[in-house]
C-alpha positions in Angstrom: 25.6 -6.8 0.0 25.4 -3.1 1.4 28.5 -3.9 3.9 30.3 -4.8 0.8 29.2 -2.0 -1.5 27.0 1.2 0.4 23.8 2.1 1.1 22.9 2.2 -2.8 23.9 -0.7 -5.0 22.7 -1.9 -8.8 21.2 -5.1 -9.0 20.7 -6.8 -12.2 17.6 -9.7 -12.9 18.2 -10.3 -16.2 19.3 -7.7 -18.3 17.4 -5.2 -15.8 19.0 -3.3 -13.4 17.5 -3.1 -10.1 18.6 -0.4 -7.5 18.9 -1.1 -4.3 18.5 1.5 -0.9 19.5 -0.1 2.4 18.8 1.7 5.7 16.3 4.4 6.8 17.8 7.8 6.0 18.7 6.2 2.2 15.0 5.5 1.8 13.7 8.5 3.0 16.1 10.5 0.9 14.7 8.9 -2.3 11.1 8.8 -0.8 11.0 12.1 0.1 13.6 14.2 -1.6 14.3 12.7 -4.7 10.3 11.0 -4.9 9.6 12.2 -8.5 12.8 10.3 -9.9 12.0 6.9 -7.8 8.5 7.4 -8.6 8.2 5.3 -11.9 7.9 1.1 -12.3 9.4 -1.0 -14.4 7.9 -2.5 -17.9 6.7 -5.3 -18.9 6.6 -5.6 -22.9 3.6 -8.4 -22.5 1.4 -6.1 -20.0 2.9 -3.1 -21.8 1.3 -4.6 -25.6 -2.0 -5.8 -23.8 -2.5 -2.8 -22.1 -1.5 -0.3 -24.2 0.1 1.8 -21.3 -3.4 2.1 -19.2 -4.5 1.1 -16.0 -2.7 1.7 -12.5 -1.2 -1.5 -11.6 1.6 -0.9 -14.4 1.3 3.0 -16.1 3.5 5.6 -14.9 3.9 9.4 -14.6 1.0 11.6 -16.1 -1.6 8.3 -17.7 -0.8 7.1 -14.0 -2.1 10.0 -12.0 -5.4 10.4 -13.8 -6.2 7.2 -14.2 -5.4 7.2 -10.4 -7.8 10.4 -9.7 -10.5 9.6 -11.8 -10.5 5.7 -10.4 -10.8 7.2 -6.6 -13.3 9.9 -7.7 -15.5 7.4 -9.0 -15.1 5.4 -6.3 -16.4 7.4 -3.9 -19.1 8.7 -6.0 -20.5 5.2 -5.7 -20.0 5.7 -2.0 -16.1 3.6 -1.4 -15.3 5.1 2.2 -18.8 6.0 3.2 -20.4 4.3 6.5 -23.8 4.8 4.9 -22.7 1.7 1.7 -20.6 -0.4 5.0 -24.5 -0.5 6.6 -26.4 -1.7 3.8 -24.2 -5.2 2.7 -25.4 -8.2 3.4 -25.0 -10.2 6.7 -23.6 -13.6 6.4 -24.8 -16.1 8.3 
């Protein structure tokens, strides 16, 4: 599809459009230049009504990041990424 329309085409699934980025410097240029714009995920109205907006897997912008910061803060206050909690798990046999 990008030899017939670009580097940057719409795709629609459903009544969603999709955009598509083929080729290295397209996707850097949107990762890197443009990241705040690409930065967001689509909805889902049933996850959207059961979660009320929370969690990582599906929020977006500001309710993203600090769930995000606070997640990896408690995380390693229980010791995620420390060789000390790696030591002490059990050994399967």
């Amino acid at each position: 599809l990008s030899k017939v329309y670009g580097p940057v085409f719409t795709l629609y699934f459903g009544m969603k459009p999709t955009v598509v980025l083929h080729g290295y410097e397209v996707v850097k240029e949107a990762m890197i230049d443009l990241g705040e714009e690409f930065s967001r995920r689509g909805s889902y109205p049933v996850i959207q009504r059961a979660t009320k907006g929370y969690g990582i897997a599906f929020s977006n912008g500001k309710i993203w990041k600090e769930t995000r910061r606070f997640s990896l803060m408690t995380l390693r206050n229980f010791g995620m990424g420390k060789r000390s909690i790696e030591d002490q798990r059990p050994k399967l046999n």
